[in-house]
Structure formats: structure tokens, C-alpha cells
PASEBA-1860 file (N, C-alpha, C; in nm, 3 decimals):
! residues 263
1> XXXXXXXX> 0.080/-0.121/0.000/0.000/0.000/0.000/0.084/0.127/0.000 ~ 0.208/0.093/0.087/0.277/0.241/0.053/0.349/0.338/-0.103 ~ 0.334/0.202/-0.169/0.356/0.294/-0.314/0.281/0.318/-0.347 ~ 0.146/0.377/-0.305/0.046/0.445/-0.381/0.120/0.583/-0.353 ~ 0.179/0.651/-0.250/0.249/0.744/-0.181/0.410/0.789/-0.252 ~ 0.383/0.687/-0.356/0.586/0.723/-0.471/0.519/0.894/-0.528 ~ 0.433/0.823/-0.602/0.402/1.005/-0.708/0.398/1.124/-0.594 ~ 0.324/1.105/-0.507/0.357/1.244/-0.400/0.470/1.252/-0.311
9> XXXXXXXX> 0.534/1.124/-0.348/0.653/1.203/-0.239/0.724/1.226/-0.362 ~ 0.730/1.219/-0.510/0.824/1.249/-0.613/0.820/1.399/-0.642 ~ 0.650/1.436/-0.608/0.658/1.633/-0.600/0.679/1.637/-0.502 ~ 0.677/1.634/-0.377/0.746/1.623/-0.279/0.928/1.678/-0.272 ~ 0.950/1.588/-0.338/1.104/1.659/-0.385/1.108/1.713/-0.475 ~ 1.028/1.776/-0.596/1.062/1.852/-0.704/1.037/1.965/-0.614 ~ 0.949/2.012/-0.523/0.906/2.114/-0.491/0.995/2.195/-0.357 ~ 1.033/2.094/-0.286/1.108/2.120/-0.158/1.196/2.214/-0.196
17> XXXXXXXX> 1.256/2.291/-0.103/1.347/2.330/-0.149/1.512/2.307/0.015 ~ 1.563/2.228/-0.133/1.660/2.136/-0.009/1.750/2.220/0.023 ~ 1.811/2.259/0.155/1.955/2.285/0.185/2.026/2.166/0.182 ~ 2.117/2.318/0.105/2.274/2.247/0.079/2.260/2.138/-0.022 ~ 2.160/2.191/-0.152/2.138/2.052/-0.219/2.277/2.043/-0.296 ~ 2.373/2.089/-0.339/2.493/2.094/-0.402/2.633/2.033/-0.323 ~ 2.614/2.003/-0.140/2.687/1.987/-0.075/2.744/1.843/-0.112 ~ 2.867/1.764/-0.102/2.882/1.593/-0.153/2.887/1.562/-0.037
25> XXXXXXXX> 2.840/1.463/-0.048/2.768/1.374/0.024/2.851/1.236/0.010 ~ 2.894/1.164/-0.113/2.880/1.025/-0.140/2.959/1.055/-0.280 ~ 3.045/0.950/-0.288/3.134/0.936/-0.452/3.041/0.861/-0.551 ~ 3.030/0.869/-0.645/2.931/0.770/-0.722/3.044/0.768/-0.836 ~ 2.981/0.705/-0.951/3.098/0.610/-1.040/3.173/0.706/-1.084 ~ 3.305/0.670/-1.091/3.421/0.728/-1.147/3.497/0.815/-1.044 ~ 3.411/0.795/-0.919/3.479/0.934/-0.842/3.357/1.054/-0.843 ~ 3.328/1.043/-0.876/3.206/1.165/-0.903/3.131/1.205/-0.798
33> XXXXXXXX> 3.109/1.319/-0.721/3.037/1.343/-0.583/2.863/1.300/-0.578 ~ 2.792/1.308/-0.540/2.667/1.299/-0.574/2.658/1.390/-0.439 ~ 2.497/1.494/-0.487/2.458/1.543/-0.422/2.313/1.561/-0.354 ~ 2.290/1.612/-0.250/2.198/1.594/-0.185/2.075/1.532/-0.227 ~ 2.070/1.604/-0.328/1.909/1.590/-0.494/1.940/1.415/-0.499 ~ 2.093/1.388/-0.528/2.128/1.306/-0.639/2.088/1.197/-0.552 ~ 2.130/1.168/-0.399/2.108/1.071/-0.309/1.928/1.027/-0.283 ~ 1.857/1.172/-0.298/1.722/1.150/-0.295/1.649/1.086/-0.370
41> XXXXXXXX> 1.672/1.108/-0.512/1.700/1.047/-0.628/1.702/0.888/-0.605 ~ 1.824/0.854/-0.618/1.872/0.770/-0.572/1.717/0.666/-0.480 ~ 1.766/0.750/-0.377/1.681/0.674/-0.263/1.504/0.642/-0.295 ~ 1.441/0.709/-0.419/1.318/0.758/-0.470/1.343/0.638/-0.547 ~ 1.423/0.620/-0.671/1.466/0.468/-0.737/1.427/0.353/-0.661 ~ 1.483/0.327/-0.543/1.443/0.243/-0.486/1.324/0.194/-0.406 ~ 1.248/0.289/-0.335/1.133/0.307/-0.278/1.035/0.253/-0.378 ~ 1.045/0.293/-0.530/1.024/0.291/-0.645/0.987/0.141/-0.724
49> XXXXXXXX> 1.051/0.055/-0.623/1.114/-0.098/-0.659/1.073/-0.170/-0.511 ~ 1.011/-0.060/-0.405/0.982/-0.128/-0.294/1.144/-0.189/-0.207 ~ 1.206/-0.108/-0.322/1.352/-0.149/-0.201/1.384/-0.062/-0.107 ~ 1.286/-0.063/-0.015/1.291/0.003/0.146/1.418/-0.004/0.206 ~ 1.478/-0.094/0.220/1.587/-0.079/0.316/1.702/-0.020/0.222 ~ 1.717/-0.031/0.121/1.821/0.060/0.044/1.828/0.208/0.056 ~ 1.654/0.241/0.031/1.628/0.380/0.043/1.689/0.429/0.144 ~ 1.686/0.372/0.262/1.695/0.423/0.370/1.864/0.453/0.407
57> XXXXXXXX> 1.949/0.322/0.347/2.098/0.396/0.310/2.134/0.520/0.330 ~ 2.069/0.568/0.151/2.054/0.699/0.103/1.979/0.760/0.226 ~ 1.889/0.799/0.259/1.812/0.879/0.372/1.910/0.875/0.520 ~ 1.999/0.823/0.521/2.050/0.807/0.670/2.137/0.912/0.626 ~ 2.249/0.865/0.541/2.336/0.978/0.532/2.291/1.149/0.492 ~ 2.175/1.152/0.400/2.124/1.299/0.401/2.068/1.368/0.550 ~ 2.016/1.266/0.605/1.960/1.327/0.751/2.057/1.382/0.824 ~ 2.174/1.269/0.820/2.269/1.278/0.953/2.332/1.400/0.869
65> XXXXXXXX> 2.422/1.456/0.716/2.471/1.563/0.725/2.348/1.709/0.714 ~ 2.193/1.652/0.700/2.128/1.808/0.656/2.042/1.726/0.764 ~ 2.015/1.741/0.900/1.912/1.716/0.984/1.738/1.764/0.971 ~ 1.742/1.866/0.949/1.662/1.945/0.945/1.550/1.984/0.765 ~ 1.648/1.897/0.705/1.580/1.854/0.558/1.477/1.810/0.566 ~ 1.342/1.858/0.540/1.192/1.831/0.545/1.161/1.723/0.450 ~ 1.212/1.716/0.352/1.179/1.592/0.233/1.251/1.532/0.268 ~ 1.367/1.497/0.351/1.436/1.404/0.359/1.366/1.299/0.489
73> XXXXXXXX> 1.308/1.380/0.571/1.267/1.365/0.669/1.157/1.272/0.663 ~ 1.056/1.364/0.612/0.911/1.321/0.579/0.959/1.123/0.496 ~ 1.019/1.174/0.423/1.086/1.079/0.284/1.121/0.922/0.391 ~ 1.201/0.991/0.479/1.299/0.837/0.618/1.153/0.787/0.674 ~ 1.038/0.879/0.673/0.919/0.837/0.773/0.875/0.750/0.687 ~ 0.837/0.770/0.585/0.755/0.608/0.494/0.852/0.549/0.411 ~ 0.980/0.521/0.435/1.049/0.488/0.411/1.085/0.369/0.495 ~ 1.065/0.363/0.643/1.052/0.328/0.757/0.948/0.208/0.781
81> XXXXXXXX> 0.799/0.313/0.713/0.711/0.238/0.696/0.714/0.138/0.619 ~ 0.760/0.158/0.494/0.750/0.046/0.418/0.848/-0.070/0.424 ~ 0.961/-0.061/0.498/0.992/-0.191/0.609/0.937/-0.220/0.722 ~ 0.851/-0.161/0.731/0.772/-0.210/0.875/0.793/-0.190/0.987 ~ 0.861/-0.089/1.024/0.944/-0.047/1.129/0.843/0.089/1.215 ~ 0.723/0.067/1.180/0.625/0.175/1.198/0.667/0.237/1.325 ~ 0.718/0.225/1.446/0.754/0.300/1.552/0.840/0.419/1.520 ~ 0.959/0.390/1.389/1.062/0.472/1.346/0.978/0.584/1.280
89> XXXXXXXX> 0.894/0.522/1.198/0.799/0.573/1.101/0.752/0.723/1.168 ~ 0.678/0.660/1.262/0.605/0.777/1.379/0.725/0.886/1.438 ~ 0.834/0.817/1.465/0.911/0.934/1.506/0.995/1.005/1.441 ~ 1.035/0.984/1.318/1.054/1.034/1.218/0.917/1.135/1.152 ~ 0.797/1.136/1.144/0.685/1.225/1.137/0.695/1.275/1.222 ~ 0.694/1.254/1.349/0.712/1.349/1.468/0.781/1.504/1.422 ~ 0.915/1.438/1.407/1.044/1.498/1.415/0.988/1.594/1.280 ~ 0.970/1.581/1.180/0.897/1.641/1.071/0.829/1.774/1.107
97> XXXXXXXX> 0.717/1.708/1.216/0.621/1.813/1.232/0.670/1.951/1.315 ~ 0.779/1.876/1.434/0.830/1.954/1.501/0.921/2.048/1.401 ~ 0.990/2.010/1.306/1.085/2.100/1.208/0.971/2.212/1.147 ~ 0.876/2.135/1.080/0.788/2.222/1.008/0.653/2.224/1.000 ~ 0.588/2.290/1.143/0.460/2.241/1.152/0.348/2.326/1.093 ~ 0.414/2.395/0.956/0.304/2.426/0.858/0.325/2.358/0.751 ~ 0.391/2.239/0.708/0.434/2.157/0.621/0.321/2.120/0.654 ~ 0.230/2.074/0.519/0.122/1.961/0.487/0.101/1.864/0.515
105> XXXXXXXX> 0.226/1.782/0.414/0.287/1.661/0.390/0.344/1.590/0.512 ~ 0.404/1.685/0.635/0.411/1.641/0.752/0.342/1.562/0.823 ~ 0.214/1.689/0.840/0.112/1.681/0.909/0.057/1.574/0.878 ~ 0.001/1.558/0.758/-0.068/1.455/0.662/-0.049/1.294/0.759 ~ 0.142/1.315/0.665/0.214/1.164/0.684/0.169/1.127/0.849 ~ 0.185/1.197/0.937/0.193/1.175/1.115/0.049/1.132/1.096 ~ -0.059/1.225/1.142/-0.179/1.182/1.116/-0.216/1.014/1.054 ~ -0.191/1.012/0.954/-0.203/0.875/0.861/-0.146/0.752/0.955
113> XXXXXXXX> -0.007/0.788/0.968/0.069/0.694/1.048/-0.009/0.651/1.186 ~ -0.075/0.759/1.261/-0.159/0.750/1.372/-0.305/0.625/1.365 ~ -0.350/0.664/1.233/-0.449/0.611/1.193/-0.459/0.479/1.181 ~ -0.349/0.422/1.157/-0.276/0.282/1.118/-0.312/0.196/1.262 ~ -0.319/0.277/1.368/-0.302/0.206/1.475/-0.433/0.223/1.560 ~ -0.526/0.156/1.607/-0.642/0.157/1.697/-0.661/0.270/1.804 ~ -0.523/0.174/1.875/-0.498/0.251/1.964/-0.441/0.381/2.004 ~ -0.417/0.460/1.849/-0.376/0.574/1.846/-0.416/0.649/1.783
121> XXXXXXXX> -0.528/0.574/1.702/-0.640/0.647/1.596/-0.659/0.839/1.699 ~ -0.668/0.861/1.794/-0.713/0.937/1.860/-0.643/1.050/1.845 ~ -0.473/1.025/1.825/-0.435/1.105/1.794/-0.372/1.186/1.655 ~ -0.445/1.085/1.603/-0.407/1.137/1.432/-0.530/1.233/1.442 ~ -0.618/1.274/1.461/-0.740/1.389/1.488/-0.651/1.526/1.464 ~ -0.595/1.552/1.553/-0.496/1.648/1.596/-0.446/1.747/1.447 ~ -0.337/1.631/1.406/-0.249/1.652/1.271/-0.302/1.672/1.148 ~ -0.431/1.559/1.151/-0.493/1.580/1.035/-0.573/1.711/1.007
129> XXXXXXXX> -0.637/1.759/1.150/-0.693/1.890/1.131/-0.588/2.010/1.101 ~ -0.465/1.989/1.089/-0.362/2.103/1.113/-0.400/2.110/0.929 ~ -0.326/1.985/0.885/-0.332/1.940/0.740/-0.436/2.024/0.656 ~ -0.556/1.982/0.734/-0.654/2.071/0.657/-0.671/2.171/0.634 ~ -0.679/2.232/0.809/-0.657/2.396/0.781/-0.480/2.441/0.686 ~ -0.377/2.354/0.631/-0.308/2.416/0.517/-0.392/2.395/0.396 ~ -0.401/2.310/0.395/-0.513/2.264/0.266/-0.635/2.214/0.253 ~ -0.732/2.270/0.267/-0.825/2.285/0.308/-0.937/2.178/0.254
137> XXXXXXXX> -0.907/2.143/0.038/-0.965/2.092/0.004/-0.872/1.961/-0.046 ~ -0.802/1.909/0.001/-0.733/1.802/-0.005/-0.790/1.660/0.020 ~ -0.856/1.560/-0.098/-0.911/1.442/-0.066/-0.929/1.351/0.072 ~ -0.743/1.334/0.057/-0.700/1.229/0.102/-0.742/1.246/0.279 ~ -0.701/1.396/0.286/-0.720/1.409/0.437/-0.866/1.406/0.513 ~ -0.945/1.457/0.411/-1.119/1.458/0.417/-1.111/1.354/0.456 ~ -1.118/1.278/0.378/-1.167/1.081/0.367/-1.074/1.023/0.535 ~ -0.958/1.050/0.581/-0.902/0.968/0.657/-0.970/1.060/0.794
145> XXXXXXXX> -0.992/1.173/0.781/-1.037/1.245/0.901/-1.200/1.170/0.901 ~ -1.258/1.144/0.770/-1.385/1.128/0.837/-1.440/0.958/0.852 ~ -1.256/0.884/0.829/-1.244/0.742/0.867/-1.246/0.749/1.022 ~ -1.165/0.833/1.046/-1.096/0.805/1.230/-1.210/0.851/1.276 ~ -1.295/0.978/1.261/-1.399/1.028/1.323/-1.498/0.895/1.356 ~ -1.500/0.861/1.209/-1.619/0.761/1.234/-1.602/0.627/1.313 ~ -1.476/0.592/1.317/-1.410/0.518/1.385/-1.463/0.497/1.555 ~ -1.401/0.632/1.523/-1.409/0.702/1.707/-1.545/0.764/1.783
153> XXXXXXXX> -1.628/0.733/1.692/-1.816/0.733/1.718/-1.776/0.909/1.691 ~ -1.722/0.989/1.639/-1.786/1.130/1.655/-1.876/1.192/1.539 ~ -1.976/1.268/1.595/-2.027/1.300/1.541/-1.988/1.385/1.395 ~ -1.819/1.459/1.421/-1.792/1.531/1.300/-1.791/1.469/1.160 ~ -1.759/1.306/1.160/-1.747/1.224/1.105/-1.863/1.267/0.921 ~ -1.958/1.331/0.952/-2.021/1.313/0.864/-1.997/1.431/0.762 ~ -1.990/1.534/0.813/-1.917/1.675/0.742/-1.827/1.654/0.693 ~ -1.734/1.563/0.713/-1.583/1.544/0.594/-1.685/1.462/0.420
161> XXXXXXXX> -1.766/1.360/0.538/-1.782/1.227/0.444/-1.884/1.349/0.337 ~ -1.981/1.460/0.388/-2.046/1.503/0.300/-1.970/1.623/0.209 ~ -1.865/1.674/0.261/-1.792/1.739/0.156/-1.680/1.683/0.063 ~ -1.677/1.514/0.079/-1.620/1.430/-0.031/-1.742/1.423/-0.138 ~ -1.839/1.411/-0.103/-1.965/1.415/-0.221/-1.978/1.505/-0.306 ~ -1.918/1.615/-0.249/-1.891/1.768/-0.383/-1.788/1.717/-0.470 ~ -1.704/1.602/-0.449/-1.577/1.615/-0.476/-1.601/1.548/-0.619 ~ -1.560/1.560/-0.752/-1.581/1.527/-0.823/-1.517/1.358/-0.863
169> XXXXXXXX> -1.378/1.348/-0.771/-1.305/1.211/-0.809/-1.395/1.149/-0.698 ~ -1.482/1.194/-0.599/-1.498/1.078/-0.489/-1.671/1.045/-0.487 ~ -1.721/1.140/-0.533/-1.890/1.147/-0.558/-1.881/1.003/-0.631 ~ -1.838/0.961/-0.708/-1.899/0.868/-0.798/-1.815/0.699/-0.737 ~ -1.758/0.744/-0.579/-1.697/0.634/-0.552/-1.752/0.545/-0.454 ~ -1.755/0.453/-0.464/-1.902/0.349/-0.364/-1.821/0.348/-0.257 ~ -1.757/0.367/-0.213/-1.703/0.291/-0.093/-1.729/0.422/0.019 ~ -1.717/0.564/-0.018/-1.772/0.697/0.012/-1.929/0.657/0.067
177> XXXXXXXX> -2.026/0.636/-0.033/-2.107/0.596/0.021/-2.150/0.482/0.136 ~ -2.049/0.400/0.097/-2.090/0.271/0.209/-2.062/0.318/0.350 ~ -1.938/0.396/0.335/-1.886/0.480/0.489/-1.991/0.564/0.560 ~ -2.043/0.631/0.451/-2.192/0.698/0.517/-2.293/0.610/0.563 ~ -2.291/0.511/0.478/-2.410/0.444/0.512/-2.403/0.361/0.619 ~ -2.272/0.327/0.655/-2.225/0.258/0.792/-2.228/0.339/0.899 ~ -2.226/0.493/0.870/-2.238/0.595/0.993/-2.373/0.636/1.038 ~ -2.437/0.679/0.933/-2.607/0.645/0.971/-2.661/0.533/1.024
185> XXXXXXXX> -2.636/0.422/0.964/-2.694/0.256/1.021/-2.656/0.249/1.184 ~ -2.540/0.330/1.222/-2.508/0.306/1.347/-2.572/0.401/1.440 ~ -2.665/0.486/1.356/-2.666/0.624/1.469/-2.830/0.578/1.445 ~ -2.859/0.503/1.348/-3.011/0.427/1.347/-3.082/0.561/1.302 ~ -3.000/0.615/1.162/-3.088/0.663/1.111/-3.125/0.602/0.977 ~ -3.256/0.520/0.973/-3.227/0.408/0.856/-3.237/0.486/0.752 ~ -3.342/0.579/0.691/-3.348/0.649/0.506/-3.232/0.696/0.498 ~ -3.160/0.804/0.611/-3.050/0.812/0.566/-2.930/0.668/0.527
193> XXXXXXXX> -2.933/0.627/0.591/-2.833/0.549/0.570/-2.892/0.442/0.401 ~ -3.022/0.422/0.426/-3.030/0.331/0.292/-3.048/0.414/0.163 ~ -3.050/0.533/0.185/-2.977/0.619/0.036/-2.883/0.577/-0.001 ~ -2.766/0.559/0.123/-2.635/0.558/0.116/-2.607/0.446/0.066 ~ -2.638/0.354/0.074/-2.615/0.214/0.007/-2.688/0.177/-0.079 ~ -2.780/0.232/-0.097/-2.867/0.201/-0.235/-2.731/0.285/-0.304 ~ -2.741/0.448/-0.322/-2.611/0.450/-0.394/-2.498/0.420/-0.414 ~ -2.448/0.329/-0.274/-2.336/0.227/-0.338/-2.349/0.132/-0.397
201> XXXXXXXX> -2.484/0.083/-0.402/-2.482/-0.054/-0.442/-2.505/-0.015/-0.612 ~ -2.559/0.099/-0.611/-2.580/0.136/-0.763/-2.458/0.138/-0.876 ~ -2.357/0.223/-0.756/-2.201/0.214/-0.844/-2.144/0.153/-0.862 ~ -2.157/0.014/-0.736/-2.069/-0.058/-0.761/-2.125/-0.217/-0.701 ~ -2.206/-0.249/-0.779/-2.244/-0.380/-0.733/-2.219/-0.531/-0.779 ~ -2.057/-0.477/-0.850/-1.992/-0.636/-0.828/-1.914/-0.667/-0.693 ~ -1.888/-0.528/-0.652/-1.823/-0.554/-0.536/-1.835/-0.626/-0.388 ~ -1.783/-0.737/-0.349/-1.822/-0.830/-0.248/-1.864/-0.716/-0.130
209> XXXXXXXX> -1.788/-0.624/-0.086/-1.813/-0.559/0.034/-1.904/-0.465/0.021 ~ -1.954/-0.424/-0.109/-2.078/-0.348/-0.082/-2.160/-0.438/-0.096 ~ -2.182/-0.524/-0.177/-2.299/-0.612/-0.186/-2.338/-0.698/-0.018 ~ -2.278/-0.706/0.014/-2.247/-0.771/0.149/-2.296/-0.626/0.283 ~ -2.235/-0.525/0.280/-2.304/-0.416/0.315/-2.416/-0.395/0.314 ~ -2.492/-0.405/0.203/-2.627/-0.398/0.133/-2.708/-0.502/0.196 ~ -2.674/-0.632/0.191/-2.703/-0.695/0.225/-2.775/-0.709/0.406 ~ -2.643/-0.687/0.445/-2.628/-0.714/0.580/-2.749/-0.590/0.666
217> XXXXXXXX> -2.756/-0.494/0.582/-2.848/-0.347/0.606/-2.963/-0.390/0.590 ~ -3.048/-0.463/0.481/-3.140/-0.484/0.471/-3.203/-0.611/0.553 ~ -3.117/-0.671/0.597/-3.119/-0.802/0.683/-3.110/-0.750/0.831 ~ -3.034/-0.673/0.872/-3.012/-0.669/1.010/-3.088/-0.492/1.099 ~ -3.103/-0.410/0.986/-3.137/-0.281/1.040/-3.288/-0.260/0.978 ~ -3.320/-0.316/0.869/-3.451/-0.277/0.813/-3.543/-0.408/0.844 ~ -3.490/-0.519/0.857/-3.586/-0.632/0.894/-3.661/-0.678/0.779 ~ -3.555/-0.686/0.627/-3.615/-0.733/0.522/-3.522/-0.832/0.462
225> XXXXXXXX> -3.530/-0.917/0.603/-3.429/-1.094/0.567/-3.474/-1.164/0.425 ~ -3.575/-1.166/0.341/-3.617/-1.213/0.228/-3.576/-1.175/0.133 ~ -3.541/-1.050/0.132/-3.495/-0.941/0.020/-3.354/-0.975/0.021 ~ -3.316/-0.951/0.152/-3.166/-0.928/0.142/-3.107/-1.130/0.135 ~ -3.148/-1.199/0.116/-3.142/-1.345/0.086/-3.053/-1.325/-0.048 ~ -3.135/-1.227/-0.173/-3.049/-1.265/-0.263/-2.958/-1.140/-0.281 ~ -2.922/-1.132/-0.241/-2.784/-1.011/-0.191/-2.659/-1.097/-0.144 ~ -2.707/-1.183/0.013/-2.641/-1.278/0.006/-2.560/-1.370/-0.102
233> XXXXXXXX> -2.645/-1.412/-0.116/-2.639/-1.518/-0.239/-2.538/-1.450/-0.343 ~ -2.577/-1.369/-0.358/-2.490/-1.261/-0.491/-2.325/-1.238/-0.421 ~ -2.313/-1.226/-0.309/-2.180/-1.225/-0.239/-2.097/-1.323/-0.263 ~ -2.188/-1.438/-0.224/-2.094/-1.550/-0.259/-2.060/-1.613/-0.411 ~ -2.111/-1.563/-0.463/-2.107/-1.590/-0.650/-2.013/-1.500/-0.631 ~ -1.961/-1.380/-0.630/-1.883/-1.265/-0.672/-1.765/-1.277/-0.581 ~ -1.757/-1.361/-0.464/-1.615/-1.349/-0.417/-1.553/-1.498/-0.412 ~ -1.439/-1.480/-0.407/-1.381/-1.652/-0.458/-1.301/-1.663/-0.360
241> XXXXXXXX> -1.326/-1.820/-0.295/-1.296/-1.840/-0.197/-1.143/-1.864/-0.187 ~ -1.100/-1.826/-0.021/-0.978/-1.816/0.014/-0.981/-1.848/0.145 ~ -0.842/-1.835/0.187/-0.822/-1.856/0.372/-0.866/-1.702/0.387 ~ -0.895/-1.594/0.335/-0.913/-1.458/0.397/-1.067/-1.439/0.391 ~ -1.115/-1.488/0.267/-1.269/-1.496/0.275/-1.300/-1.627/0.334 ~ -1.265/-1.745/0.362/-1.374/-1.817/0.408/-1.448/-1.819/0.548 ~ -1.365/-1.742/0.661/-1.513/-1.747/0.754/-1.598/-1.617/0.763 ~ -1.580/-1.471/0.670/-1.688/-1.430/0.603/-1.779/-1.489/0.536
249> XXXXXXXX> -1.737/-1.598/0.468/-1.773/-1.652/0.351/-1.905/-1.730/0.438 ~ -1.834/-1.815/0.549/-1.877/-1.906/0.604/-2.076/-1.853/0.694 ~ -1.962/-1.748/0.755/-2.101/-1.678/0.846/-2.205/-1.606/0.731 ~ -2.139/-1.564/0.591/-2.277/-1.513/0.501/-2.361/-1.697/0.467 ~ -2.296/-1.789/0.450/-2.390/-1.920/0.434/-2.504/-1.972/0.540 ~ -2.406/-1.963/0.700/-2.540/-1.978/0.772/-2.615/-1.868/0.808 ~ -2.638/-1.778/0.770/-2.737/-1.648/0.774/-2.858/-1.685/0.676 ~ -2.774/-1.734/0.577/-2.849/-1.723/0.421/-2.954/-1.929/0.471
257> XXXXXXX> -2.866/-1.981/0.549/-2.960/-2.118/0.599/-3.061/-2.090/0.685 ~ -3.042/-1.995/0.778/-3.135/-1.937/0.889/-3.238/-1.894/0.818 ~ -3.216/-1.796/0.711/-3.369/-1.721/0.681/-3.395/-1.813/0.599 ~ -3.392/-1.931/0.556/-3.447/-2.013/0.480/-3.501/-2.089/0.535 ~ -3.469/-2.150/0.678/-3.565/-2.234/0.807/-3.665/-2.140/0.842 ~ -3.635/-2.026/0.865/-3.788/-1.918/0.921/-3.861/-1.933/0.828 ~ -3.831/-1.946/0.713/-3.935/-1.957/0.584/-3.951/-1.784/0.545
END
């Protein structure tokens, strides 16, 4: 999942503006210095290839001679991540935010990293709101602020999810809707919520987890087990079994046996 995150951290460094990007750092072939850019570079190649621990080579030595390098910084934090080292991850964003806590991309990365974790969902709230107020109309942060919200039972939860619906890349995306419709279903407001999944199910109804959503809504919150029978049914045609689906798989079969004994 973390190379969905290569293209923005690649403006990320076109845009930064590095100290001491001319300083050498490192000989590269022939003798040749490489510089600050060139190591980032470098280290971006690899990230590039999912070769995390190489990157990080490159990122150790730019940190340790330019500490205070914001792309380099931000760059060591999911760099971190994507060996799995998520504790480094976090304090490396830390260290970010503390350097530059009107940096976005900081804010963003910390937040996100927070999110990752249950037990710390609480405090990605914080960062992500900083994020926003820099950028106000930024997808990514909408959608994860009004994940954790909803997460975390708050009520703000729904004001992010309804100003992704203006959004032109996210209006037409089911999974937007299913999030709403999982936030209403819980607050037991049913029309609202079965808008919300009628319009996911509209966009996207090959999909196992909305159909299954859909399903599970009309079966468990509206009390229309007959209806939602072949919803069921449609889940299990559309997802192919595995060790990750089968005891989803398993508990949509005896649901779908139950309402067939009630008659």
C-alpha cells in the first residue's frame, strides 16, 4: 500500500526546497560526488522498486549531514514504513512536524501513520486537522479524518464524508457511500443510511463488500431478511474463496440457511 504514496513524495522533492542541495555527500561512479538531490534520487529509485531498506541507506546519510531537511525527513518516515518499522515511522513524522509544523505533507504523513493504529487512531485527529486547515480541500485528508472520526463514534465524522460528495473524483466512488451508510446505520438513522447504500450498491455492485453491506443493512437494520437473501447469495457468486474470505464466507452461508428455516 505504501507505493500508492511514490508520485507524492516524487513532487514532494521537485518542490522542496533542499539545503545544501549541491553539498557531496557520497562518490558515485568514477569518483564523481553525488549530491543531496542526487542521493534523494537515488533513494526515490528504490522506494520505487519497494527497495525500502536501500532507500533508507541513502536517507540516513542525508539526515545525519542536513538534519533538518523536510523531504528528507518526511521521505525516512515512509520509508521506515514500508519496512515495517512503523515506531521509526512515527518518530521520524514526529520529528517532521516539530521541524515544520506548517508543512502539509508532515502533518498529513503523522496523522495517517496515527491512523494505522487503533490505539492511536485518537491522535491522528490532531495533525490531520492542522493538514486541513493548510489545505483545506485536499481528498485524502477529508476521507481519513472522516475514517478516524467515524471510527471514534464522533459526530464530525459526517461533514468530511459530505464534503467528499462535492468532490468530483470521490462522488462517484461506492465505498464513500458505504462509509456513510455505515455511519447512519449506526446512529439508526435508517433512510439516511439506505440512500447511502442504495447508492453504493448502484455504483458498484460487483463488489463483495458493498454487496455484502447492502445486504447485511437490509437483513439486520430494516428487517427485510427475504430481500436481502439474494444479496447474500450474490456475495458468494462474486467473491472466490480463500483462507481470507472463508469465515466471512462461512457466516454469510449460515445467515443465508437461517432465513431459509424461518421460511
Amino acid at each position: 500500500m505504501i507505493k500508492i504514496y511514490i508520485k507524492k513524495l516524487r513532487i514532494l522533492l521537485a518542490v522542496c526546497v533542499l539545503s545544501g542541495a549541491g553539498l557531496v555527500l557520497l562518490a558515485g561512479c568514477g569518483g564523481q560526488p553525488l549530491s543531496t538531490q542526487a542521493l534523494l534520487n537515488k533513494a526515490l529509485d528504490d522506494a520505487s522498486r519497494g527497495e525500502w531498506e536501500n532507500a533508507l541507506e541513502y536517507l540516513e546519510i542525508v539526515t545525519e549531514r542536513e538534519p533538518r531537511n523536510i523531504a528528507a525527513v518526511i521521505f525516512k518516515s515512509l520509508a521506515y514504513e514500508g519496512c515495517g518499522k512503523n515506531d521509526l515511522a512515527l518518530n521520524s513524522a514526529r520529528l517532521a512536524v516539530k521541524i515544520a509544523p506548517n508543512d502539509f505533507q508532515a502533518q498529513y504523513t503523522l496523522g495517517r501513520l496515527y491512523s494505522k493504529d487503533q490505539q492511536k487512531m485518537q491522535d491522528a485527529i490532531t495533525p490531520l486537522l492542522r493538514a486541513r486547515e493548510i489545505k483545506p480541500d485536499d481528498s485524502d485528508t477529508l476521507l481519513l479524518l472522516g475514517r478516524c472520526s467515524a471510527t471514534l463514534k464522533l459526530d464530525s465524522a459526517i461533514k468530511y464524508y459530505r464534503q467528499l460528495t462535492k468532490n468530483k473524483n470521490f462522488k462517484k466512488r461506492a465505498e464513500l457511500w458505504n462509509e456513510m451508510g455505515i455511519y447512519y446505520a449506526e446512529r439508526k438513522k435508517i433512510r439516511q443510511a439506505a440512500a447511502c447504500f442504495v447508492k453504493a450498491y448502484k455504483l458498484a455492485s460487483s463488489k463483495p463488500l458493498i454487496v455484502l453491506n447492502f445486504a447485511t443493512f437490509m437483513d439486520q437494520y430494516v428487517g427485510e431478511s427475504k430481500r436481502a437473501l439474494g444479496f447474500y447469495k450474490k456475495y458468494l457468486k462474486i467473491t472466490v474463496p480463500s483462507p481470507n474470505s472463508e469465515a466471512q464466507r462461512k457466516r454469510v452461508e449460515e445467515r443465508i440457511n437461517k432465513i431459509k428455516a424461518n421460511g
